[in-house]
C-alpha positions in Angstrom: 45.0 -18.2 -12.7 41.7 -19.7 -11.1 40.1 -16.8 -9.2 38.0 -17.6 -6.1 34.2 -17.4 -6.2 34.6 -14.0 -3.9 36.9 -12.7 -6.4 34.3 -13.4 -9.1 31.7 -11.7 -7.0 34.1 -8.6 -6.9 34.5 -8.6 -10.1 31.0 -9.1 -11.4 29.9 -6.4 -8.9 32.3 -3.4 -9.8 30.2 -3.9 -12.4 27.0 -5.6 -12.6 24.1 -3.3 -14.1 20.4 -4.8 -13.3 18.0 -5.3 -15.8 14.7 -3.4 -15.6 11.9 -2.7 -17.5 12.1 -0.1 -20.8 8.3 0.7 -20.3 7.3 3.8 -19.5 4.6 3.6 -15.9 2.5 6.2 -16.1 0.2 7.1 -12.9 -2.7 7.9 -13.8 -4.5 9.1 -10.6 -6.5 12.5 -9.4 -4.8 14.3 -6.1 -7.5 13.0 -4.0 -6.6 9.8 -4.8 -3.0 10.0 -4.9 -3.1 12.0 -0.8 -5.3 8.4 -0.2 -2.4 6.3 -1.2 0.0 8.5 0.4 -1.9 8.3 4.0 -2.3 4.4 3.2 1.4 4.3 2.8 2.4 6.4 5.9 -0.3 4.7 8.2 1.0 1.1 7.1 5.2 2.8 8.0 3.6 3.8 11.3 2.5 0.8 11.9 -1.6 1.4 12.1 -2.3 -0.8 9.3 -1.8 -4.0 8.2 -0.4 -3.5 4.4 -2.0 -7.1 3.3 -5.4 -6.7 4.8 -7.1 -3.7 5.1 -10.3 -3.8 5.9 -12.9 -1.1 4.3 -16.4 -0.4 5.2 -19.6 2.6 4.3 -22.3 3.0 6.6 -24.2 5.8 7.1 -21.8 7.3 9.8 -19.0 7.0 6.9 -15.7 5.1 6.1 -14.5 2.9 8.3 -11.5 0.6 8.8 -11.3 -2.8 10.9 -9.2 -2.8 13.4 -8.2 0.9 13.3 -9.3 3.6 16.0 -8.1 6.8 14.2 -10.2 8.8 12.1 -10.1 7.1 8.5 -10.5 10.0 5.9 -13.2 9.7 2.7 -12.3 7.3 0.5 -14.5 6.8 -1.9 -14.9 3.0 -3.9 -13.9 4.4 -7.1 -10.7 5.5 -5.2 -10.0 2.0 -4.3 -11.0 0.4 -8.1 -8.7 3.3 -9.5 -5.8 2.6 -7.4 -6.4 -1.6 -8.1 -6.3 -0.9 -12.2 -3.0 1.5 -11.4 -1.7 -1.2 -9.7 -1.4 -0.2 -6.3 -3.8 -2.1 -4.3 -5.3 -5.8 -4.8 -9.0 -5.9 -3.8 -11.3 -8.2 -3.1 -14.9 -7.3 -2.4 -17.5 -9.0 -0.9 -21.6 -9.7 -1.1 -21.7 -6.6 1.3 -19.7 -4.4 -1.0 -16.8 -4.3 1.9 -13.6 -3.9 0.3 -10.9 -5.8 1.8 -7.3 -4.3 0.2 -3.5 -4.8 0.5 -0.8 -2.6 -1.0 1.7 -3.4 -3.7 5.6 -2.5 -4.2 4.6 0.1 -6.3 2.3 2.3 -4.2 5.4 2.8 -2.1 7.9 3.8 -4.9 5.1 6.0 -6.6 4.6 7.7 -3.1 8.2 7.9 -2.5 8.9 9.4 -6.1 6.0 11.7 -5.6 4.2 10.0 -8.6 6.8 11.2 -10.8 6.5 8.6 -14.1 9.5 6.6 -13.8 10.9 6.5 -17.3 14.2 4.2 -17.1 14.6 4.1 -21.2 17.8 3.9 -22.3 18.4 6.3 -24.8 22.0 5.4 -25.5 23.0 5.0 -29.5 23.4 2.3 -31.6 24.8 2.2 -35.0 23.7 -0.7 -37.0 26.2 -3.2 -38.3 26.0 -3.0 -42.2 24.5 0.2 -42.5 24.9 3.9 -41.1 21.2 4.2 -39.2 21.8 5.0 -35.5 19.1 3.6 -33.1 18.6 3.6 -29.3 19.6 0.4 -27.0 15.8 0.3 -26.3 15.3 -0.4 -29.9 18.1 -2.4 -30.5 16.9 -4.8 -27.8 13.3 -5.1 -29.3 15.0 -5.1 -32.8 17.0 -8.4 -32.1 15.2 -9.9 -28.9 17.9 -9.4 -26.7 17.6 -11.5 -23.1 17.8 -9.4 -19.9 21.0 -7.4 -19.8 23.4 -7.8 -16.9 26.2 -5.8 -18.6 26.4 -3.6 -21.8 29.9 -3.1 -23.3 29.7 -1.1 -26.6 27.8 -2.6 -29.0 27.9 -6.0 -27.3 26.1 -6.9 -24.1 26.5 -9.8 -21.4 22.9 -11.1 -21.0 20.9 -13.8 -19.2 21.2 -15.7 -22.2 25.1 -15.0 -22.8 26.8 -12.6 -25.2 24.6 -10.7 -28.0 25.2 -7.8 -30.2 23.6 -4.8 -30.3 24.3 -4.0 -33.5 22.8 -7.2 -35.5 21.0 -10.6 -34.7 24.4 -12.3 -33.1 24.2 -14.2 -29.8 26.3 -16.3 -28.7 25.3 -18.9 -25.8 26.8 -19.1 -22.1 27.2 -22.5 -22.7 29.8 -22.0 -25.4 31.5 -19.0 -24.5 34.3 -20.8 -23.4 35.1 -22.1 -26.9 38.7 -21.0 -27.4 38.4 -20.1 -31.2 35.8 -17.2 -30.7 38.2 -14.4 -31.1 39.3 -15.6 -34.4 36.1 -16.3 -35.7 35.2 -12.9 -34.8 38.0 -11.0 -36.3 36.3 -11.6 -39.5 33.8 -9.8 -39.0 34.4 -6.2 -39.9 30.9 -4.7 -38.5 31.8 -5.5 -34.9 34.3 -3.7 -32.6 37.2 -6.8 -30.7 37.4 -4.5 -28.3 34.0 -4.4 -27.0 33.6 -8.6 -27.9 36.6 -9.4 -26.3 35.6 -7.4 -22.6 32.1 -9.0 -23.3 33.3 -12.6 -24.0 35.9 -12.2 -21.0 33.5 -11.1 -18.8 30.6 -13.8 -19.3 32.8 -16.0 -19.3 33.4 -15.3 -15.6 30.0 -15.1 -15.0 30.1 -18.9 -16.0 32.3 -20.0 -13.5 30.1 -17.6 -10.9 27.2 -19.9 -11.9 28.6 -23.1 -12.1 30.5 -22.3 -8.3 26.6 -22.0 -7.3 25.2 -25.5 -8.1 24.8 -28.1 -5.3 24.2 -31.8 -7.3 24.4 -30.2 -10.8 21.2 -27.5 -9.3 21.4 -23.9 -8.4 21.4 -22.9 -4.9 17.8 -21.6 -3.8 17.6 -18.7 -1.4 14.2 -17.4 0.0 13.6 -13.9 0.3 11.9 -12.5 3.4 11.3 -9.0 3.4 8.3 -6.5 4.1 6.7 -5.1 1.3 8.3 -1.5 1.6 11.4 -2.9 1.1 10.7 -4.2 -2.8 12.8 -2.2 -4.4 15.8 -2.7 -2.6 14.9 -6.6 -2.1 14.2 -6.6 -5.9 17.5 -5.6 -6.9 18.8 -8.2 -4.7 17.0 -10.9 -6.0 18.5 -9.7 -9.5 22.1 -9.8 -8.1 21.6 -13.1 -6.9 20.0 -14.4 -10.4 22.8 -13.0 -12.6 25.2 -14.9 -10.7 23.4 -18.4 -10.7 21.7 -18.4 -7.1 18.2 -19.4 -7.3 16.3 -16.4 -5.7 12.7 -17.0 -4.9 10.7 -13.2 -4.3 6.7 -13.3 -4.6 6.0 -11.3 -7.2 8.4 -13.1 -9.6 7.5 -16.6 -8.3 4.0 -16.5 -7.3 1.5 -17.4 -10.0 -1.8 -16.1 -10.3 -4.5 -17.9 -8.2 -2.1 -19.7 -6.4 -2.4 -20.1 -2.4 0.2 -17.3 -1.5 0.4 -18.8 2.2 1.0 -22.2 1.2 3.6 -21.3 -1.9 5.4 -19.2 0.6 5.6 -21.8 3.3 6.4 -24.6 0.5 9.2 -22.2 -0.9 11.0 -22.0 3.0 10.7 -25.3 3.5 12.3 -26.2 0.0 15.0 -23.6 0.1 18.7 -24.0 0.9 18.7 -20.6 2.3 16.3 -17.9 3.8 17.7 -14.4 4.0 15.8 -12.0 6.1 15.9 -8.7 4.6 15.6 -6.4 7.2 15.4 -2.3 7.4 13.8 0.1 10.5 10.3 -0.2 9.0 9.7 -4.1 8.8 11.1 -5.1 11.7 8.6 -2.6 13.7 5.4 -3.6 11.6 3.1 -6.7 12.5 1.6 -9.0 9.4 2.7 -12.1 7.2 6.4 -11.0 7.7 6.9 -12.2 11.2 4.8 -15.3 10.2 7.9 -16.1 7.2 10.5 -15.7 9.9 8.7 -17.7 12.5 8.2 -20.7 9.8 11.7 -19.9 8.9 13.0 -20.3 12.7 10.9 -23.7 12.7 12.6 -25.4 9.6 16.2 -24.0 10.9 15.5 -25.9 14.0 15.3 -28.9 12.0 19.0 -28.5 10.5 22.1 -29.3 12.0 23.3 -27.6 14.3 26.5 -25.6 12.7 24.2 -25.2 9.5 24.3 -21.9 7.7 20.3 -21.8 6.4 19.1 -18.4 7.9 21.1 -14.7 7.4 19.7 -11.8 8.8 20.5 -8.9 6.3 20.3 -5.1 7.1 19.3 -3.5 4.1 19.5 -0.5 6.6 20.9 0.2 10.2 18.3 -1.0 12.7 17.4 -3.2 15.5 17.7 -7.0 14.4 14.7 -8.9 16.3 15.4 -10.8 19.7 14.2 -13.8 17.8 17.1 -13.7 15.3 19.8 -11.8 17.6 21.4 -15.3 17.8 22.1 -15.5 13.8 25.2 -13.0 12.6 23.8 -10.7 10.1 25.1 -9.0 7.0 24.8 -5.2 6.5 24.1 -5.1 2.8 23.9 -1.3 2.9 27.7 -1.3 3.5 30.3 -1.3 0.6 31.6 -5.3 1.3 28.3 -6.0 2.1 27.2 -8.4 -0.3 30.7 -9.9 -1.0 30.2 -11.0 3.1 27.0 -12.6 1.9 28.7 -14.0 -1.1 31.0 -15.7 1.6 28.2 -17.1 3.6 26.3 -18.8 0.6 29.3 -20.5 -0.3 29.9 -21.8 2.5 26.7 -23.2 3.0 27.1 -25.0 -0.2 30.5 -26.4 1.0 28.2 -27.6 4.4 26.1 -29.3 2.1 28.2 -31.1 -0.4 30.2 -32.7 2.5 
């Protein structure tokens, strides 16, 4: 039976696991400079500062910061160079030493996490086909270079690249999962559990269909990301939701290159997408910066469309307020089980608008 492409997405969602990174980040910061971050952090939520240009400058009656009236506590310049090599911040600094700083995904998820290291190893076993030793996934993936997980099942795993073992140097292509003899040519192998392969094959080979359902003239369907920089994380795994399932995503910090004109890439990357989703949550949609500039460019090119065209979603990633400028558009509340099946729905049928 042909299942629909929502049926796919329910099926790929029950139990879609995103990839993320096996290294350990490790904060290395003193408390004076970790309570700067944190009142960076909770100035830029309150809206006092501008998380992409902070201006910072020393003269003899202290710190000061453009642009802001309340009292600004020390912060010293090897704070600032600290919390750039950590990550946090991107600085630039001029001829008069004045720093001029913006704040990165990560500051907010180490100030939300209270700096705790995020170690996301997976420490999970492996026996090793041919041979009794027992290693973890981690090493198994370095062992045999797997591609990005989307779904482990035993001692097999459904990756960007399609189905590879855990167990030995075995993949197997997305291309050619759909090759009907597979099963048969894997029974003789006596290292590998069917069971596992045959969920695994079964399942990428849905995940073929989701990608192939996704394609407008033989090319993926892009989808711009809007979204406030406190909002990375949960923007991220979106972006990684929409990959696995053949949707072009573009999000800065995978797309943007560096030395490349972030303003002009962005605007390039609206104007050249199929789709913009607004990512939305209490926090950006009360904060001033280069966020309201992506949805105003983003209101301009959807001007230029036809009229019935589906090219801008708002999406809740929490409840709040949607913006007077976007109340017109229906949004999506991706916080919300059927969230992102609803989305799903809407993508499709903007490729169905634009292969008539």
């Amino acid at each position: 039976m042909k299942l629909s492409v929502l049926n796919h997405t329910k099926l790929l969602n029950r139990e879609l696991r995103l990839q993320k990174s096996l290294n350990m980040q490790q904060y290395s910061l003193t408390e004076s400079q970790k309570r700067i971050l944190r009142w960076m952090v909770e100035e830029i939520r309150a809206g006092k500062l501008d998380e992409e240009d902070i201006w910072i400058l020393w003269s003899f009656d202290g710190v000061r910061i453009v642009d802001y009236s309340d009292k600004v506590p020390e912060i010293k310049k090897n704070t600032l160079d600290s919390l750039q090599k950590n990550g946090f911040l991107i600085c630039d600094c001029n001829s008069n030493n004045e720093y001029r700083c913006a704040l990165t995904s990560r500051a907010y998820e180490a100030v939300d996490s209270n700096f705790e290291s995020m170690n996301i190893d997976n420490f999970e076993k492996v026996v090793l086909a041919h041979s009794s030793q027992i290693i973890t996934v981690k090493e198994a993936i370095s062992r045999f270079e797997l591609s990005p997980i989307i779904k482990r099942f035993g001692t097999w795993a459904v990756t960007n690249y399609g189905v590879e073992c855990l167990a030995c140097y075995y993949p197997i292509e997305l291309e050619r999962v759909d090759e009907l003899d597979w099963l048969m040519h894997m029974q003789d192998k006596v290292w590998t559990n069917m069971n596992d392969f045959e969920v695994a094959l079964l399942y990428a080979r849905e995940l073929k269909k989701m990608k192939q359902s996704f394609c407008i003239s033989g090319k993926p369907l892009k989808v711009f990301l809007c979204h406030g920089s406190e909002d990375k994380p949960a923007v991220r795994q979106l972006y990684y939701r929409l990959l696995a399932i053949g949707i072009e995503p573009w999000l800065d910090e995978e797309n943007l290159l560096p030395g490349q004109d972030w303003k002009y890439e962005i605007a390039k990357a609206v104007r050249a997408s199929d789709v913009v989703i607004v990512c939305l949550s209490s926090s950006s949609v009360n904060k001033t910066g280069f966020v309201q500039r992506e949805i105003k460019h983003a209101l301009d090119v959807a001007d230029e469309k036809p009229e019935a065209a589906i090219f801008l979603i708002p999406a809740k990633l929490e409840e709040c307020v949607i913006p007077d400028r976007l109340s017109g558009k229906q949004w999506v509340n991706l916080f919300q089980e059927q969230g992102f099946d609803r989305l799903i729905k809407s993508l499709q049928t903007c490729i169905i608008q634009q292969q008539k």
